[in-house]
N, C-alpha and C positions, 0 to 999 in steps of 0.2 A: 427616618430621623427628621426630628423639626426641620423647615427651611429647604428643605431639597425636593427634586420633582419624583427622586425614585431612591429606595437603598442602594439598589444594585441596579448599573445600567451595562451592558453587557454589548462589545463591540466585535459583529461574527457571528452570523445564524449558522455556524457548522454543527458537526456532533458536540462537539465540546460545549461550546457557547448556548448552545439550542437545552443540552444536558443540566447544564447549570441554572440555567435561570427556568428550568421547568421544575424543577427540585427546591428551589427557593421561592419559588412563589406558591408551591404546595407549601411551603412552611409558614406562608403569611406576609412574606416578605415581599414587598412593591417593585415589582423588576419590569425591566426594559430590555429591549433588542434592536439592534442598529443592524444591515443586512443593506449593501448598493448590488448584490448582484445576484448569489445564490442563494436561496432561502433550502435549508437544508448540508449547507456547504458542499467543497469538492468531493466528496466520497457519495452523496447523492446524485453530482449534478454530472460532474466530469472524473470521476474515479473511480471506486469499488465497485459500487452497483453499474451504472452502464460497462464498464470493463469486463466483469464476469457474466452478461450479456451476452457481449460479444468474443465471450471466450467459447459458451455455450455454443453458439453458432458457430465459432471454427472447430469444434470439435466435431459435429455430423460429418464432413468427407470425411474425416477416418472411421467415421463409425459406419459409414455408409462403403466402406471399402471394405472392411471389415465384414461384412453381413454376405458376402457372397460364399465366403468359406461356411458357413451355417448355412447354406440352403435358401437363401434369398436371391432371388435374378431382382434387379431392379436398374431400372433404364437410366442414360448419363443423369445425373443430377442436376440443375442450375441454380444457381446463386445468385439473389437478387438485393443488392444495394439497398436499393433503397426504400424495399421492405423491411429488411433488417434496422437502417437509420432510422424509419417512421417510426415503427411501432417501438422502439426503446425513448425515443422522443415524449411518444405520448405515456411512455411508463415513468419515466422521471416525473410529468408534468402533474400526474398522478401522486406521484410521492411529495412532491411539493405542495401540494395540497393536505397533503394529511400533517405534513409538516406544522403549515398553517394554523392548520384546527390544533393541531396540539397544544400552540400557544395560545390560541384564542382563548382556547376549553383552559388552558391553568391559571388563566387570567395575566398571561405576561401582552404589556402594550410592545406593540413589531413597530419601527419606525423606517422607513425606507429611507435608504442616502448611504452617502459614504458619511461615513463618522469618524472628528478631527479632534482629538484633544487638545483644548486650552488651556487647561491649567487640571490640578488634581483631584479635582469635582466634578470638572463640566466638561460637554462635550457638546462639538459644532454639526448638525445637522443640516445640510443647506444653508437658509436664510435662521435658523431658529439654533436655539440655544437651551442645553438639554443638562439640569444638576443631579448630583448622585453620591451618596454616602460614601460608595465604592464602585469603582470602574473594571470591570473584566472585560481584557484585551483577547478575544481568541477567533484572530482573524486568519490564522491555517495558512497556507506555504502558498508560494506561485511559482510556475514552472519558470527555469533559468535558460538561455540561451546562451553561447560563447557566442564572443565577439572577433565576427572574421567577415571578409566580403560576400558577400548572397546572403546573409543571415535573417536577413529580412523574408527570405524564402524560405524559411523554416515553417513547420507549426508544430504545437504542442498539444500535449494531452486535453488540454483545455478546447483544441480545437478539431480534434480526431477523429468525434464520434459524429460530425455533421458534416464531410464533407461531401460535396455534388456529386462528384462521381468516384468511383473505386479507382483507385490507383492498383493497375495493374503492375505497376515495377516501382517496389518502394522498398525506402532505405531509412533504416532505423541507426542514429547518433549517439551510442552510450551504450552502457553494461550493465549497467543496475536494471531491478526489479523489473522497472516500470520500460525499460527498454527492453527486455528480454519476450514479455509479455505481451507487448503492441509486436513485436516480429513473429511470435505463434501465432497469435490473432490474425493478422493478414496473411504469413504462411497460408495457413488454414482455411482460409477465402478464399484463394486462389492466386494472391498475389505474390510474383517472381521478388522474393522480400533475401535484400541482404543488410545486415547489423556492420557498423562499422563501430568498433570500441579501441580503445588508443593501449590499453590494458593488455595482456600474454590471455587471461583468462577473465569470460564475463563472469557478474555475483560475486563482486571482492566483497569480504569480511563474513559467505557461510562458511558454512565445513568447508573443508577444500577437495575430501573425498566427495563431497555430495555437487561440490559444482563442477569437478571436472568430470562425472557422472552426467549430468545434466547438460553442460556445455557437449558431450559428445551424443545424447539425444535428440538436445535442440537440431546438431547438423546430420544427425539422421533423416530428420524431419524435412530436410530439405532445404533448412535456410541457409546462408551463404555466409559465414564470419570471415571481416575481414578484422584483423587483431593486429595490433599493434601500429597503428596509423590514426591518422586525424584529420578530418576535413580542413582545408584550406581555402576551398572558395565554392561556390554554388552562382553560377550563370546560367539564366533561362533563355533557352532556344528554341523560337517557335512555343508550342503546349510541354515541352518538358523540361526538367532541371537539369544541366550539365555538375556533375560534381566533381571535384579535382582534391584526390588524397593527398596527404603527404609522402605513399611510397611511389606515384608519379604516374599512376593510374586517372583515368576520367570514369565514370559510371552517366550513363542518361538514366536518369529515374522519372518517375511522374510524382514522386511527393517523398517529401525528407522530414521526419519526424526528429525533432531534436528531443530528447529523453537524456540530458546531461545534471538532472539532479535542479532541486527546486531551491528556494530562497524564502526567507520568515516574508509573508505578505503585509509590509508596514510603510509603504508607499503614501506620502500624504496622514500618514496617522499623527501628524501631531508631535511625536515622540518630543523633540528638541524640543517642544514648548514645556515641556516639563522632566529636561534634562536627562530623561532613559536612552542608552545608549546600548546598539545593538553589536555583535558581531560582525565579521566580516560577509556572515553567510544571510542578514539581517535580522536575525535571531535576538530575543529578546533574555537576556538574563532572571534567572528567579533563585528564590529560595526553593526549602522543601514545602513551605506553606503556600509556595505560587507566588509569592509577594517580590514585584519590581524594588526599583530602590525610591518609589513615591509608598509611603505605607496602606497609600488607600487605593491605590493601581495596582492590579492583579493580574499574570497573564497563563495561559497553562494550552498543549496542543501544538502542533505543526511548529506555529511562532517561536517558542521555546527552544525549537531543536532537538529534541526528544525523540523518541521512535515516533516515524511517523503513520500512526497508525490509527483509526479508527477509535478500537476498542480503548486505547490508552488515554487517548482527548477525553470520553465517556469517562473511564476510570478515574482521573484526574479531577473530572468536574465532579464528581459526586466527594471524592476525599476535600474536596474544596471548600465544596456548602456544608459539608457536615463540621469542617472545620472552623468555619466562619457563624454556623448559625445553630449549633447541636451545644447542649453544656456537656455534653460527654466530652471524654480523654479525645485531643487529636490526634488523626491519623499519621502515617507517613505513607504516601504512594510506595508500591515494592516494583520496583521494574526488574526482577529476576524473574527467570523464566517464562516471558511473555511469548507464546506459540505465537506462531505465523504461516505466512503460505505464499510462495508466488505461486500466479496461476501464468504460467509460460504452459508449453508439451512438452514433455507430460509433466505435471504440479510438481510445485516440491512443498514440503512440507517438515517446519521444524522446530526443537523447543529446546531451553536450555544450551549449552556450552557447545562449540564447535568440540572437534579433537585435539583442533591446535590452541583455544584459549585453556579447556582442560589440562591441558601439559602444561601450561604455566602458573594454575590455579592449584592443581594438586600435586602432590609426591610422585604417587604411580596410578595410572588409569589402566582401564582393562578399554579394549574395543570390540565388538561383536558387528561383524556387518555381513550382506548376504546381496548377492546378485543375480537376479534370475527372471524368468518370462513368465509371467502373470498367463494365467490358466487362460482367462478371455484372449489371449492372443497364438493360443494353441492350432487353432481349426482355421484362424483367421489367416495363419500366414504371417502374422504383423512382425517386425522384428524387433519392435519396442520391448526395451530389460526395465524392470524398479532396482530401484535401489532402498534399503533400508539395515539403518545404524544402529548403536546403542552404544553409546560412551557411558561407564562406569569409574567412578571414582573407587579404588582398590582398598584403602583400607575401611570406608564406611559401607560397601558393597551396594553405595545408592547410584541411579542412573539420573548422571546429570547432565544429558542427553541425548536424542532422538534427531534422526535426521534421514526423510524418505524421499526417492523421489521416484514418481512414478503417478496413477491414476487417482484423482482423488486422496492426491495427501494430503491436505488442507484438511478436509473430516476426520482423516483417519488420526492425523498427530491433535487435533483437537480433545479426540480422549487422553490422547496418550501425556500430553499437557497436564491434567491434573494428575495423573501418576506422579510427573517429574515436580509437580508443584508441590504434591503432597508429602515425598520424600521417599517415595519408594523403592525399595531397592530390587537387582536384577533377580534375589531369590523371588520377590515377589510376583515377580514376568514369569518367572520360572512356574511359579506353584499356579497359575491362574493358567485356566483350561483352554485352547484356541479356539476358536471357530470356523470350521470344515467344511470345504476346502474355501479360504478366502487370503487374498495374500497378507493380509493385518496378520493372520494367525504366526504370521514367522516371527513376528516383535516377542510373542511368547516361546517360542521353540528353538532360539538361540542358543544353542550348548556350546555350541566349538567354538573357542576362542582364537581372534581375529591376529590381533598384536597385540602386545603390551607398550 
């Protein structure tokens, strides 16, 4: 548009941000990018990808435990820090390069800074001053801390994957995802890891069969939950942390990971300058078309409060530009049935409705579940069980859904995801042939019904 430096200037090099203005400037459209820290955002730099790195890595000692039952002799193992840190280092460093070129190559100008809203055109780069038809805000979440004495001794995910040396006694703050996940990971490496969550049970709001499933794997595994308690202070003695619960215990740890759930990343953005007003969580309000209450201010991702996921920021930005810049009918983003995965030990993986949202969404549900020891863990010795679910809604006979935990459920419910997206129903599971011997095959061969 006449008078302005760009149509779209786009605040947050994440997926979302990065998504968006590469799809609009394919379309002709004169886009910009604002980025003061990670180019590729948190899922590049400090989340997904380095995370499933180093989930990869803790998963060789059991697989290296495992291999002696098969006929392998193979001498103690060692675990090396900060071969593990380097080369994931120079893999991100890598991915942020292609990042790079991807904007170079779509023709979007990248501008470095943190980016400040002035009013509902422009935007504060440093010393310079940046105009724009339309402004997208998709500056993605930052980790939250509670506020209590030692807290300054904490670090977060952001700060996880670089530390100097391995914490051999380390202590994980929180239930969710992202807490359950960094406590396998270092389990897994070798560190004496215990989870402190203030919660009866960690993974509030999946199935509740599948995370008290999972919650009793995780401490197969080895790790130490302490449930129902909450840090109260952290005093450093000498090289270690002293931590003092609420149920009146001390733990000496070497590093405390606070994993208590993240906050919309709008620090300095300007907001007040143009009257957008966030939640308590500092989330940003929108409509279904992404539109703030500026009409030319747009925000979609983390920020938003949404699932915070990846694929969804992606999704979002493409409903976004097709809405803003296609003459075709607009879309509506569908956030039903969006598969997912923690990657804790062993994965869990899931799609569509718990059991318990099911009972209050339908009349009567059917449940089909199954517990049992994966063939690979036969010879090994392992005593690790999966788990895998199937919630049906009773009078449409469709399965509205799926909930596994166990090896690689993250792949396996990613098929099983468009089943439930599609509307499949359980005759359908039924009639479709398995695959022998694999344990995905029991999602098909479910006959005996669980409970109603």
């Amino acid at each position: 548009m006449a008078g302005y430096d760009f149509d779209l200037l786009v605040i947050g090099a994440g997926s979302g941000g990065v998504r968006a203005a590469r799809m609009s400037a394919a379309q002709g459209i004169k886009v910009g990018i604002i980025e003061d820290r990670y180019w590729g955002g948190t899922c590049v730099n400090v989340g997904c990808v380095p995370k499933k790195l180093y989930s990869y890595a803790a998963h060789f000692a059991e697989d290296f435990a495992d291999a002696a039952g098969y006929g392998w002799s193979i001498s103690k193992p060692e675990f090396s820090w900060p071969t593990l840190r380097d080369n994931r280092a120079a893999e991100i460093l890598r991915l942020n390069g292609v990042y790079n070129r991807l904007l170079e190559g779509s023709g979007v100008q990248r501008i470095e800074g943190r980016g400040k809203i002035l009013s509902a055109h422009t935007v504060q780069v440093g010393d310079k001053t940046w105009s724009s038809e339309r402004l997208l805000i998709a500056t993605g979440s930052w980790p939250f801390i509670p506020d209590f004495p030692g807290a300054e001794f904490c670090i977060t995910s952001n700060e996880i994957f670089d530390l100097p040396e391995f914490p051999k006694r380390f202590l994980v703050y929180g239930g969710g995802y992202i807490a359950v996940e960094f406590a396998s990971i270092f389990n897994g490496l070798g560190a004496e890891t215990t989870l402190v969550y203030r919660g009866d049970k960690v993974l509030r709001g999946f199935d509740e069969e599948a995370r008290s499933f999972a919650q009793d794997e995780i401490k197969g595994h080895g790790i130490s939950l302490l449930l129902g308690c909450e840090i109260l202070r952290i005093d450093r003695h000498l090289n270690a942390l002293a931590v003092t619960l609420s149920d009146g215990r001390t733990l000496e740890v070497d590093a405390v990971l606070s994993a208590t759930g993240r906050r919309g990343n709008v620090t300095d953005l300007g907001l007040e300058n143009v009257g957008i007003k966030t939640n308590k969580n500092g989330e940003i309000t929108v409509d279904t078309n992404f539109c703030t209450t500026i009409p030319s201010i747009y925000a979609l991702g983390d920020v938003t409060g949404g699932p915070q996921l990846t694929p969804v920021a992606l999704a979002e930005a493409m409903t976004l530009v097709h809405n803003l810049y296609s003459e075709e009918e607009n879309r509506v983003m569908d956030y039903a049935n969006i598969p997912t995965a923690v990657f804790c030990h062993p994965n869990i993986g899931t799609v569509g409705l718990s059991e318990e949202k099911a009972r209050e969404v339908y009349k009567s549900i059917r449940v089909y579940s199954t517990r049992f020891k994966p063939m690979r863990n036969t010879l090994s010795g392992n005593e690790g069980r999966c788990l895998m679910k199937l919630v049906v809604d009773d009078a449409s006979d469709k399965v509205v859904g799926c909930h596994v935990v166990g090896a690689d459920a993250g792949e396996l419910v990613q098929g099983i995801g468009i089943a439930v997206k599609a509307g499949l129903t359980k005759a359908d599971f039924d009639a479709t042939i398995g695959i022998h011997p694999t344990s995905a095959e029991e999602l098909v061969t479910l006959r005996t019904l669980t409970r109603r």
